[in-house]
N, CA, C and O atoms as a printed pandas DataFrame, in Angstrom:
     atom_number atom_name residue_name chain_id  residue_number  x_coord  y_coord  z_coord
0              1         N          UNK        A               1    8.404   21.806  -32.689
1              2        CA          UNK        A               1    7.963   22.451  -31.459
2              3         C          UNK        A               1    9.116   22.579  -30.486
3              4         O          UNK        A               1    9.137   23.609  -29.812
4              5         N          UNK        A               2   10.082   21.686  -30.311
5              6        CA          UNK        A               2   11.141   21.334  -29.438
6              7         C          UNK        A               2   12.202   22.730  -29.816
7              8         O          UNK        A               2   12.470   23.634  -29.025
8              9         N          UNK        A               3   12.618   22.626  -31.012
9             10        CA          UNK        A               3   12.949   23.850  -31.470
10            11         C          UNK        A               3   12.593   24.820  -31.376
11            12         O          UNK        A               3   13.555   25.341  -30.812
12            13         N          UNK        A               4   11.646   25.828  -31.535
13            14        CA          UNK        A               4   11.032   27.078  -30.737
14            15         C          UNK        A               4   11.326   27.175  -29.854
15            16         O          UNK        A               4   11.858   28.278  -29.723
16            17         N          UNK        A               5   11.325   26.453  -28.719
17            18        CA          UNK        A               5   11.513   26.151  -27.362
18            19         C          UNK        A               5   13.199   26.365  -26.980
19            20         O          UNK        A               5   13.837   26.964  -26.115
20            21         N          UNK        A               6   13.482   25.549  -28.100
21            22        CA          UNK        A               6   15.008   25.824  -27.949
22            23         C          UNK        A               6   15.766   27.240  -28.183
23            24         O          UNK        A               6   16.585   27.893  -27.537
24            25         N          UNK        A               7   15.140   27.386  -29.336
25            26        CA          UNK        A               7   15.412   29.132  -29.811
26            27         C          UNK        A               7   15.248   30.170  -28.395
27            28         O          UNK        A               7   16.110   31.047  -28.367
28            29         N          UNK        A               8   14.486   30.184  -27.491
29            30        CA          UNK        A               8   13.909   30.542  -26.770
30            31         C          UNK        A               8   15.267   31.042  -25.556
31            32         O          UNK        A               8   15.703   32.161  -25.287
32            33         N          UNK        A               9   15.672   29.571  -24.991
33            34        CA          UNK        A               9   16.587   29.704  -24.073
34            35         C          UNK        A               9   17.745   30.525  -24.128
35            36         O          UNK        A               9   18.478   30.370  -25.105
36            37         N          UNK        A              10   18.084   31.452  -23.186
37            38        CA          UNK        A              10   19.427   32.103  -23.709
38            39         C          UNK        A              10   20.487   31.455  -23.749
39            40         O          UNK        A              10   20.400   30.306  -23.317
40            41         N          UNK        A              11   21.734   31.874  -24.219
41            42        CA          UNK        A              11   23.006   31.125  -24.264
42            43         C          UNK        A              11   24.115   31.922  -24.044
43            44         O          UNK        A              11   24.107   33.152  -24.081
44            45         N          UNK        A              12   25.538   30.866  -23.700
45            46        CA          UNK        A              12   26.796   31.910  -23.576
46            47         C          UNK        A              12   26.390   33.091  -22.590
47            48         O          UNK        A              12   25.629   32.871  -21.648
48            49         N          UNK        A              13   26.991   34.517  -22.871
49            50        CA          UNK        A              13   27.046   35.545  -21.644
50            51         C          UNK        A              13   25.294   35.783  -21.287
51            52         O          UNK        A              13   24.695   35.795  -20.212
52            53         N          UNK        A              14   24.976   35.902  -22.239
53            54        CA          UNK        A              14   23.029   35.703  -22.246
54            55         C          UNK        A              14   22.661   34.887  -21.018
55            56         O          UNK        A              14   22.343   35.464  -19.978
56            57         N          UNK        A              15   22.691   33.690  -21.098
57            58        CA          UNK        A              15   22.779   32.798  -19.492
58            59         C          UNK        A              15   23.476   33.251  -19.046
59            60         O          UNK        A              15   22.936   34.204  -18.485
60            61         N          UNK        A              16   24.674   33.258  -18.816
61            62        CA          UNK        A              16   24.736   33.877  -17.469
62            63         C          UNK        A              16   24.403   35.104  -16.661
63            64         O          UNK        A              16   24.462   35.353  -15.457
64            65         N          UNK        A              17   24.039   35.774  -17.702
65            66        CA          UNK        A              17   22.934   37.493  -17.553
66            67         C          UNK        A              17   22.093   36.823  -16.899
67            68         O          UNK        A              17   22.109   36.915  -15.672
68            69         N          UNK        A              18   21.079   35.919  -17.600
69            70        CA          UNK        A              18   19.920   35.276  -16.878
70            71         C          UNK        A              18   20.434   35.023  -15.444
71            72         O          UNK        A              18   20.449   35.732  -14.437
72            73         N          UNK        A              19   20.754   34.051  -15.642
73            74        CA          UNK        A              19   21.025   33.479  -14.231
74            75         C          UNK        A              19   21.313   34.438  -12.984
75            76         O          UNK        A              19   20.579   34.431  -11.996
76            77         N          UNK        A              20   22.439   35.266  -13.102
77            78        CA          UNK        A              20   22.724   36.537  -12.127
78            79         C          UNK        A              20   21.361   37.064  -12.313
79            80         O          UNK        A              20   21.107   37.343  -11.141
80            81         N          UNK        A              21   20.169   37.437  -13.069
81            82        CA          UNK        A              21   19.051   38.504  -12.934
82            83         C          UNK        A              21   18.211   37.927  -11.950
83            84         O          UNK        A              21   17.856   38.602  -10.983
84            85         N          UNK        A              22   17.812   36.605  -12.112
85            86        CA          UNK        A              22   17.243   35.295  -11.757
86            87         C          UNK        A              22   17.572   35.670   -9.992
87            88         O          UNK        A              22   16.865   36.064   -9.064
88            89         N          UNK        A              23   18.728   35.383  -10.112
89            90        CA          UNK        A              23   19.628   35.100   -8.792
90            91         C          UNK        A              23   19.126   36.708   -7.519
91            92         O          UNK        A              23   18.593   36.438   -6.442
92            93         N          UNK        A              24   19.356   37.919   -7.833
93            94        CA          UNK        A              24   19.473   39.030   -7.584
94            95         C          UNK        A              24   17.196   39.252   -7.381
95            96         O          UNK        A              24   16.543   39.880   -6.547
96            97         N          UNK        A              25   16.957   38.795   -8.021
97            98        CA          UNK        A              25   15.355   38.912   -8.110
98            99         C          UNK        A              25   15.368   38.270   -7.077
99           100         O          UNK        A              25   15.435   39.005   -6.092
100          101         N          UNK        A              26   15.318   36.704   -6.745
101          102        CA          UNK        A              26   15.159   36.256   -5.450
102          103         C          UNK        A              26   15.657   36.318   -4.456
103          104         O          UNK        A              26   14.899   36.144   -3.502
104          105         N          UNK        A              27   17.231   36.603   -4.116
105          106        CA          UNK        A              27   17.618   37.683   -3.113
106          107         C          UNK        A              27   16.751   38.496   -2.876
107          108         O          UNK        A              27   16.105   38.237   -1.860
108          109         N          UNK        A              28   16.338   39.809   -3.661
109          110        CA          UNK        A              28   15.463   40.805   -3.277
110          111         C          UNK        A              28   14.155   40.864   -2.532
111          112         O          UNK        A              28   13.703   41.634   -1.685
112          113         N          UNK        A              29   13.665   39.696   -3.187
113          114        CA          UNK        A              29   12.357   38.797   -2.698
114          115         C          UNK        A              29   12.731   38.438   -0.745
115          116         O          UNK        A              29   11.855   38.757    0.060
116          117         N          UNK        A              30   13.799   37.915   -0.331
117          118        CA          UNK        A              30   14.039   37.053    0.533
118          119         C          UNK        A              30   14.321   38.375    1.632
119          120         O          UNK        A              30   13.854   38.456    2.769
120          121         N          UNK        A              31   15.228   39.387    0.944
121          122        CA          UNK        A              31   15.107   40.463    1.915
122          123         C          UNK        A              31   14.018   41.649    2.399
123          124         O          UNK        A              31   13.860   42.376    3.380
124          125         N          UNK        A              32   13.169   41.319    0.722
125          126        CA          UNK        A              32   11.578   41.980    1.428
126          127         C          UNK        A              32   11.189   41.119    2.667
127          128         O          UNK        A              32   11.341   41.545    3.812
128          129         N          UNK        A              33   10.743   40.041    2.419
129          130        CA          UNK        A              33   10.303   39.265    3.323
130          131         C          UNK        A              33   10.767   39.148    4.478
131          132         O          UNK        A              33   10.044   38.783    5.405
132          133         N          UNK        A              34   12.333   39.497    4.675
133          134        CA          UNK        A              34   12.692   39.602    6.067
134          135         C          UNK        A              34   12.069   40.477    6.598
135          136         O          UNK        A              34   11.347   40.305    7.580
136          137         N          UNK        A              35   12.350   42.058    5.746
137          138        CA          UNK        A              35   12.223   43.239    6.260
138          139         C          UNK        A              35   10.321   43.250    6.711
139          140         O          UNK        A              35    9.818   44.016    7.533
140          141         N          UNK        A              36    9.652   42.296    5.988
141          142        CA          UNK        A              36    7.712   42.272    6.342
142          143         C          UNK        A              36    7.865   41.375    7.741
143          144         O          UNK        A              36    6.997   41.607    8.583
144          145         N          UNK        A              37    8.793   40.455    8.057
145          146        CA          UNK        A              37    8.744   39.411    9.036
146          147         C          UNK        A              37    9.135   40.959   10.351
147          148         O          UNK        A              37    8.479   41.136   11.377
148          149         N          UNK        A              38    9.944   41.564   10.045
149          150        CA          UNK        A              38   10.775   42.445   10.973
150          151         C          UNK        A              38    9.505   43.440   11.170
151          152         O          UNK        A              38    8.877   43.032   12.147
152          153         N          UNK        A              39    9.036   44.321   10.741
153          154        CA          UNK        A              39    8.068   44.886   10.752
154          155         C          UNK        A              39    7.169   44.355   11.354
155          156         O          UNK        A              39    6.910   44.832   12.459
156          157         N          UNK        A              40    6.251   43.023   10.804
157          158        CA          UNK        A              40    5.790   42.313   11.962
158          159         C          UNK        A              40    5.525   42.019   13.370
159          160         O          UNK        A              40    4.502   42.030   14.055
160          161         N          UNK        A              41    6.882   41.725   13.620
161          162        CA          UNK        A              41    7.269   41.714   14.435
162          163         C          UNK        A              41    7.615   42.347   15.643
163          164         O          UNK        A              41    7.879   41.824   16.726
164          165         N          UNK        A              42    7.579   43.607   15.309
165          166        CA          UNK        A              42    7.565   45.589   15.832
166          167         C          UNK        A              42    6.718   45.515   16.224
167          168         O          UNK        A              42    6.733   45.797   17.422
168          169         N          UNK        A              43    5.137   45.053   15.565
169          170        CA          UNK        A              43    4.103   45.212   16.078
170          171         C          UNK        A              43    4.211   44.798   17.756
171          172         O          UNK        A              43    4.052   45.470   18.775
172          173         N          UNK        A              44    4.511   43.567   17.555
173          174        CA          UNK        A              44    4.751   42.637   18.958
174          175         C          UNK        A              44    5.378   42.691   19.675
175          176         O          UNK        A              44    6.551   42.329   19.583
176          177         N          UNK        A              45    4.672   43.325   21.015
177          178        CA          UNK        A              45    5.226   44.070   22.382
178          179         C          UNK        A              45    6.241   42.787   22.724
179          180         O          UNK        A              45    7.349   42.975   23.225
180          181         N          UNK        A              46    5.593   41.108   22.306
181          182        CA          UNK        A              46    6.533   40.249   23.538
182          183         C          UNK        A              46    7.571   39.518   22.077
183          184         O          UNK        A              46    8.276   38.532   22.289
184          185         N          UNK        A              47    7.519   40.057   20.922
185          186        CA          UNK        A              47    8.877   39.485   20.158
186          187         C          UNK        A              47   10.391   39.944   20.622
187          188         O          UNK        A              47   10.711   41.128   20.730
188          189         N          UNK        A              48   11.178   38.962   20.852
189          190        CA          UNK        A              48   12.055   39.112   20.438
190          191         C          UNK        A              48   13.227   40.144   20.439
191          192         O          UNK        A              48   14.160   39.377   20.677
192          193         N          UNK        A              49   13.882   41.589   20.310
193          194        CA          UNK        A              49   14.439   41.989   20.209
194          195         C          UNK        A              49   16.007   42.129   20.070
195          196         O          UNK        A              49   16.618   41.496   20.931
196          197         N          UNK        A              50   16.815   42.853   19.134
197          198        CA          UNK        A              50   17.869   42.492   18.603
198          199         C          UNK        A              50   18.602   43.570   19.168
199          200         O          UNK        A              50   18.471   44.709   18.719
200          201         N          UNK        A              51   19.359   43.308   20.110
201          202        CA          UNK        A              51   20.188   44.870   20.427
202          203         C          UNK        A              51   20.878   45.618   19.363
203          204         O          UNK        A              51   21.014   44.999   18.307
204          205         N          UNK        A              52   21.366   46.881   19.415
205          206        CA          UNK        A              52   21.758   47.826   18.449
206          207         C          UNK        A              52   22.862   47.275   17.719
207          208         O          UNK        A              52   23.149   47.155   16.528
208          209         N          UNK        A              53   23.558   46.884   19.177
209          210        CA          UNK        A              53   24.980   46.954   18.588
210          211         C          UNK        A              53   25.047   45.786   17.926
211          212         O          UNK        A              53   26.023   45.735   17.178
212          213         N          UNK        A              54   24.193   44.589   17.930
213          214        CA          UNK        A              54   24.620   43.247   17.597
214          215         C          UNK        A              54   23.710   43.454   16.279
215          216         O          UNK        A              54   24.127   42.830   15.303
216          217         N          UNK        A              55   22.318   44.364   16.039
217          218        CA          UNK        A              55   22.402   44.129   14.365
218          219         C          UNK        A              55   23.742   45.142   13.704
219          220         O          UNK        A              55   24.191   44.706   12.644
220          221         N          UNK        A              56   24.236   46.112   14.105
221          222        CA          UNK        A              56   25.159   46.935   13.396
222          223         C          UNK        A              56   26.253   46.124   12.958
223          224         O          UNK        A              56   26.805   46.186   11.859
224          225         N          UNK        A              57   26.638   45.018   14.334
225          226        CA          UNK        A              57   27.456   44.604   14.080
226          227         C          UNK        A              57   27.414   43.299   12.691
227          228         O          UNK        A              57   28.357   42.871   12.026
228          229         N          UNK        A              58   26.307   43.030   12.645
229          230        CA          UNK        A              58   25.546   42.195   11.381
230          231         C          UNK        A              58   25.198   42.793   10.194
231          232         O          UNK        A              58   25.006   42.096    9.197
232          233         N          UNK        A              59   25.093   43.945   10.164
233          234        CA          UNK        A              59   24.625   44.989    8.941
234          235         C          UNK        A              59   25.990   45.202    8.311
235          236         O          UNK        A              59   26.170   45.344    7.102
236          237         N          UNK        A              60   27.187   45.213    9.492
237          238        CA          UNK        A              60   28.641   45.685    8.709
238          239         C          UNK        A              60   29.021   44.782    8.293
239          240         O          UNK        A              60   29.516   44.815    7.166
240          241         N          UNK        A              61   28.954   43.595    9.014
241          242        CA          UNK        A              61   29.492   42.161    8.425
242          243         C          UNK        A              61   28.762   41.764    6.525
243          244         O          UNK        A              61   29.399   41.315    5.571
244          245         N          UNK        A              62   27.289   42.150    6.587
245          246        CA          UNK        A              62   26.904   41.772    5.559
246          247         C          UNK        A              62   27.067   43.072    4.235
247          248         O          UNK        A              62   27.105   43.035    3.005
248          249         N          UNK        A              63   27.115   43.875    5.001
249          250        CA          UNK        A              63   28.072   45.265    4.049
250          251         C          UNK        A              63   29.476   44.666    3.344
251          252         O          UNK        A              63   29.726   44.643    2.138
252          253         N          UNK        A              64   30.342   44.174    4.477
253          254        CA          UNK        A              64   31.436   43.970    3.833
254          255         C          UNK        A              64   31.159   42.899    2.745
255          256         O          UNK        A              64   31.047   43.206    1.558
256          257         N          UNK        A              65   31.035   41.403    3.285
257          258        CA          UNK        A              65   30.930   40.104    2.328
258          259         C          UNK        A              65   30.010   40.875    0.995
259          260         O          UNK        A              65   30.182   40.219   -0.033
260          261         N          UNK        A              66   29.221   41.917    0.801
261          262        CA          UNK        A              66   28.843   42.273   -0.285
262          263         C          UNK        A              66   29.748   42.687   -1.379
263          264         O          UNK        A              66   29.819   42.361   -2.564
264          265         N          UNK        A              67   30.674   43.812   -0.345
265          266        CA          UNK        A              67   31.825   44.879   -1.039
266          267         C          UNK        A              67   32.838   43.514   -1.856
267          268         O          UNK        A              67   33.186   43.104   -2.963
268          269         N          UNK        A              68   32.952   43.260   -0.520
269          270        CA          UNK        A              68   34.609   41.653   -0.958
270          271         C          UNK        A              68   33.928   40.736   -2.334
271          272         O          UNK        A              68   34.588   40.595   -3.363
272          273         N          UNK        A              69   32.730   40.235   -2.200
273          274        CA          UNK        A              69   31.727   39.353   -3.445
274          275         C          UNK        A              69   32.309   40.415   -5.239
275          276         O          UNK        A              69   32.664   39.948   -6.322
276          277         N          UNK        A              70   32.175   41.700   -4.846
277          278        CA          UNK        A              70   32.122   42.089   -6.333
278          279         C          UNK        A              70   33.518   42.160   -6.627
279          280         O          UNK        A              70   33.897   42.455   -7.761
């Protein structure tokens, strides 16, 4: 039984495929959820607000560390 199980797991470049797919799925997950928290939040006349320039200036920052990562 242990064996099946074992057969199962990937290995070598295989894991690490996994792992990056793994990885990139829950990222995606974390930035829906921002983007439902943000939306949310729109609704609500007394949330919060993020001036223009200070998310742009956060959107470019996380633009770049993306570009520089690959």
């Amino acid at each position: 039984m242990n064996t099946a199980v074992l057969n199962q797991i990937p290995k070598g470049e295989d894991l690490t495929r996994a792992v990056f797919e793994v990885e990139e799925i829950e990222q995606a997950r974390k930035v829906k959820a921002q983007i439902q928290r943000g939306l949310d939040a729109s609704n609500d006349k007394s949330a919060p607000r993020t001036a223009h320039a200070d998310f742009m200036a956060e959107l470019k920052a996380e633009l770049m560390s993306r570009v520089d990562a690959r």
